[in-house]
C-alpha positions in Angstrom: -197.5 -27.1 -74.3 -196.7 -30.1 -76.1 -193.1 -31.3 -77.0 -193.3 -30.7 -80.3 -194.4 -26.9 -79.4 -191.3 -26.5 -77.6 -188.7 -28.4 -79.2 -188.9 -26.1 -82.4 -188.7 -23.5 -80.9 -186.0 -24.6 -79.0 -184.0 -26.1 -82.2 -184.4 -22.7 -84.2 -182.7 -20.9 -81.6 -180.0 -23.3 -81.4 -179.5 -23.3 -85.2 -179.9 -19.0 -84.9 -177.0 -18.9 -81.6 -174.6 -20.9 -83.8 -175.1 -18.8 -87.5 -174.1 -16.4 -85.4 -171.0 -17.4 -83.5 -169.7 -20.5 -85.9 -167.9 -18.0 -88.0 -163.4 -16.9 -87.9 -163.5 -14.6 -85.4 -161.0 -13.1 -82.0 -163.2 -15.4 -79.4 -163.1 -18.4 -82.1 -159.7 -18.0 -83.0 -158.3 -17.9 -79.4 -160.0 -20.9 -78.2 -158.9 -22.9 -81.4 -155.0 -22.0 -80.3 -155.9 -22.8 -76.4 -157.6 -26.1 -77.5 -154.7 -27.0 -79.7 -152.6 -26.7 -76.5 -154.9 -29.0 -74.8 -154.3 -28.3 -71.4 -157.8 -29.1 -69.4 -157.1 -26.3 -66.8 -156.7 -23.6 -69.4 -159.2 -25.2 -71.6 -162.3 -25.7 -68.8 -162.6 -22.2 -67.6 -162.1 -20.4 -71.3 -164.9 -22.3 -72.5 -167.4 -21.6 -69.5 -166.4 -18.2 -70.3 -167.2 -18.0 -73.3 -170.8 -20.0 -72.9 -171.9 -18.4 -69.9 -171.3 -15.1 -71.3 -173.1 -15.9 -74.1 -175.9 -17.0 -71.9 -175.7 -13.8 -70.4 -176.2 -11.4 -73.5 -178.7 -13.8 -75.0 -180.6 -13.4 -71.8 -180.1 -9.7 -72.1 -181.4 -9.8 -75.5 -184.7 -11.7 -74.9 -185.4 -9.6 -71.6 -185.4 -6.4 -73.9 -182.3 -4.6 -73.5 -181.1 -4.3 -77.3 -182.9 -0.9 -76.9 -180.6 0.0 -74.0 -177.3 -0.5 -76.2 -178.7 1.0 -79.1 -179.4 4.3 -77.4 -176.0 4.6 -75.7 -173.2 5.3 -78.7 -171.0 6.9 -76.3 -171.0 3.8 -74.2 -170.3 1.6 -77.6 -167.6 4.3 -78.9 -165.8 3.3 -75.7 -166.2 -0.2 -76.2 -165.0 -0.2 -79.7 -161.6 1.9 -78.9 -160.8 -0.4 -76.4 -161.9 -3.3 -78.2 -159.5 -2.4 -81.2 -156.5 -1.5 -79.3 -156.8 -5.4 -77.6 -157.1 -6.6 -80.5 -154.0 -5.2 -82.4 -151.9 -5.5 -79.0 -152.9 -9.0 -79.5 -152.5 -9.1 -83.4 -148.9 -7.7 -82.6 -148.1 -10.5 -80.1 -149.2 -13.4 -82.4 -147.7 -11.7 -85.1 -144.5 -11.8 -83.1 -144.6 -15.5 -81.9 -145.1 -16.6 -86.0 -141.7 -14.3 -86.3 -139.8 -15.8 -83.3 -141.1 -19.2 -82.4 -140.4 -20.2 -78.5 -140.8 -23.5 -76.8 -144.3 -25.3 -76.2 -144.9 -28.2 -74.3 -147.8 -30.4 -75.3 -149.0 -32.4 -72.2 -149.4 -35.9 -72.9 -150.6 -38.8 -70.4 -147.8 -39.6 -68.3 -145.8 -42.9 -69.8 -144.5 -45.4 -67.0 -140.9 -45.9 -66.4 -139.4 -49.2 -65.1 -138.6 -47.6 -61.3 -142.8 -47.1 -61.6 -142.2 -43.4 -61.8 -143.8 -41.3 -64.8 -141.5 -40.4 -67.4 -140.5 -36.6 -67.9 -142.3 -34.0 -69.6 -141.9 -33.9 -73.9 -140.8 -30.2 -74.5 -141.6 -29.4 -78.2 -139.3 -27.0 -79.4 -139.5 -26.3 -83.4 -141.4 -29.2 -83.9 -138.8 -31.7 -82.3 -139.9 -33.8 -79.1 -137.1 -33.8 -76.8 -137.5 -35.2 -72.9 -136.2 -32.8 -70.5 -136.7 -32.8 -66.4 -139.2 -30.2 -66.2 -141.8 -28.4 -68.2 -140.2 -25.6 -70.3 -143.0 -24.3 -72.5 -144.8 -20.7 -73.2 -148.2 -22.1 -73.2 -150.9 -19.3 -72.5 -151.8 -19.5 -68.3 -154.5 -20.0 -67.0 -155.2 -16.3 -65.4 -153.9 -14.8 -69.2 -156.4 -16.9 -70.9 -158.8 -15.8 -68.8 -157.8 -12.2 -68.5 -157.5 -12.8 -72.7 -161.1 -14.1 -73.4 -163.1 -11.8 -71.2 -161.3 -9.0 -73.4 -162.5 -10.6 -76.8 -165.6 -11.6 -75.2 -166.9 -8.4 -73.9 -164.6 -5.6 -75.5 -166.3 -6.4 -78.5 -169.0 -4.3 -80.2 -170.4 -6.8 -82.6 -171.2 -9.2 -79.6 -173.9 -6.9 -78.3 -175.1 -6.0 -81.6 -175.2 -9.6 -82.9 -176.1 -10.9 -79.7 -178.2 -8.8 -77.5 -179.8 -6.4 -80.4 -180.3 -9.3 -83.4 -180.7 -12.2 -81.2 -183.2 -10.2 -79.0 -185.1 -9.1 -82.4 -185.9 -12.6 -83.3 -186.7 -13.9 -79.8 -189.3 -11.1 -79.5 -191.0 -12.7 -82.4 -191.5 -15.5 -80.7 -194.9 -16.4 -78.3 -194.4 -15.3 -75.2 -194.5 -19.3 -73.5 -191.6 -20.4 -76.3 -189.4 -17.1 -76.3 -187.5 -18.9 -73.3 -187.1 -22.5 -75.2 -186.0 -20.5 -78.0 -183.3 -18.7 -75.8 -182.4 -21.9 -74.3 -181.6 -23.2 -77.3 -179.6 -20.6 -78.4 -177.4 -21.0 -74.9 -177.3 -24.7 -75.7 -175.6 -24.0 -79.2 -173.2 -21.6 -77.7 -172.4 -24.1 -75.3 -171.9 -27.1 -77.9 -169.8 -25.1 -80.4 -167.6 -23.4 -77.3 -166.8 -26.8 -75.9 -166.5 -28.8 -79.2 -164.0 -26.4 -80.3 -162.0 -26.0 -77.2 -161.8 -29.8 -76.9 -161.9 -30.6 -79.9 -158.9 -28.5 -81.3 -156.8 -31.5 -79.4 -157.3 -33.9 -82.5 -155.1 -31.2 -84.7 -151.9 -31.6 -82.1 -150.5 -34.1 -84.3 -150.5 -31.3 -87.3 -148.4 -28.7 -84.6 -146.0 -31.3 -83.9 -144.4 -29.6 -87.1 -142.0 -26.9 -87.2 -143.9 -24.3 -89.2 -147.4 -25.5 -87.8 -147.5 -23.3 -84.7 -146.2 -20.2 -87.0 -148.4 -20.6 -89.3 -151.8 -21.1 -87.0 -149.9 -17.8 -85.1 -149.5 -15.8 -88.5 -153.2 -16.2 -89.2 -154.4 -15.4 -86.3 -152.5 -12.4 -86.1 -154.2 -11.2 -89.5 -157.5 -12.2 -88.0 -156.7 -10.0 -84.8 -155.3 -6.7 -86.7 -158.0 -6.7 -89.3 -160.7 -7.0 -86.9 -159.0 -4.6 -84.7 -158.4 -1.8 -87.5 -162.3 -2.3 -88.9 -163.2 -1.6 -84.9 -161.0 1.4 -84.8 -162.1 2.7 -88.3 -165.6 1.6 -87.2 -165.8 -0.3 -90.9 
């Protein structure tokens, strides 16, 4: 095969993988608040989540298994239940921490004192930079974010609709000897969008270094959350 005969197909399933996921959406929505936070340990393993589960039901899809899901609704029912209640526990929480704001702490690279020590922590509290001794923010952890994006991830219907049944559609139509550039494409764009948005979100701290920033980005993505988790439960 020549380059050119894999690099399109290669490039339309790129441009396919992110139609698909560049959209508002639970998985989008919590990365974009982790990014914001900007903390590399949270941010590293939510995004290799999120791209190598993608990988994973592309993969599916190409290899043939949209038939499987489609011909087990009890399977999906249970999905979707769960999926819904997640996602309006969730809603709920966000919904709560727009109501009653705590304390975030934004890392930033350490700034030398004159002993040669690095200065303390910023603690953002309302939108007011204040040094204190230690850390004192409610940042999402590590083991919650992951616990939280293998939940949106894979307690999601529409992902294995969207991903393993329509994505696996539009491989098949490809020759056999490009169906694979075309799914490695499609990983490629998961794994560009994932990754530009988790680190990528970072340019936006100076915006939620206001007061009303955090509660509004927390506001939103409670509506996002609840709505998505009551068309779910009403299977809308």
């Amino acid at each position: 095969m020549t380059p050119a005969t894999t690099l399109l197909p290669a490039l339309l399933g790129l441009v396919t993988g992110l139609s698909l996921i560049v959209a508002i959406g639970a998985q989008n929505a919590f990365v974009l608040r982790v990014g914001i936070e900007g903390r590399n340990r949270v941010i590293v393993p939510v995004v290799v989540i999120c791209a190598v589960s993608d990988a994973v039901l592309i993969l599916a899809g190409v290899l043939g298994m949209g038939a499987l899901v489609t011909t087990a609704p009890a399977v999906m029912v249970v999905v979707r239940i769960l999926g819904a209640l997640f996602l309006i526990g969730y809603g709920l929480w966000a919904a709560r921490r727009a109501v009653r704001p705590g304390a975030l702490v934004l890392p930033e690279d350490p700034q030398p004192t004159p002993s040669g020590m690095a200065a303390p922590a910023t603690n953002v509290t309302g939108g007011l930079r204040t040094r204190t001794g230690a850390p004192a923010g409610i940042g999402v952890g590590t083991g919650l974010a992951v616990t939280t994006v293998l939940a949106l991830t894979w307690l999601n219907p529409h992902v294995y609709l969207d991903t393993v049944v329509f994505l696996g559609a539009v491989a098949s139509q490809q020759d056999a000897a490009e169906r694979w550039w075309w799914a490695g494409g499609a990983m490629v764009g998961s794994l560009l969008w994932f990754a530009g948005l988790g680190f990528g979100a970072r340019l936006l701290r100076p915006v939620f270094a206001r007061p009303g920033a955090w509660r509004v980005l927390d506001a939103v993505i409670a509506v996002v959350m609840i709505a998505l988790g009551l068309r779910l439960a009403f299977d809308l």
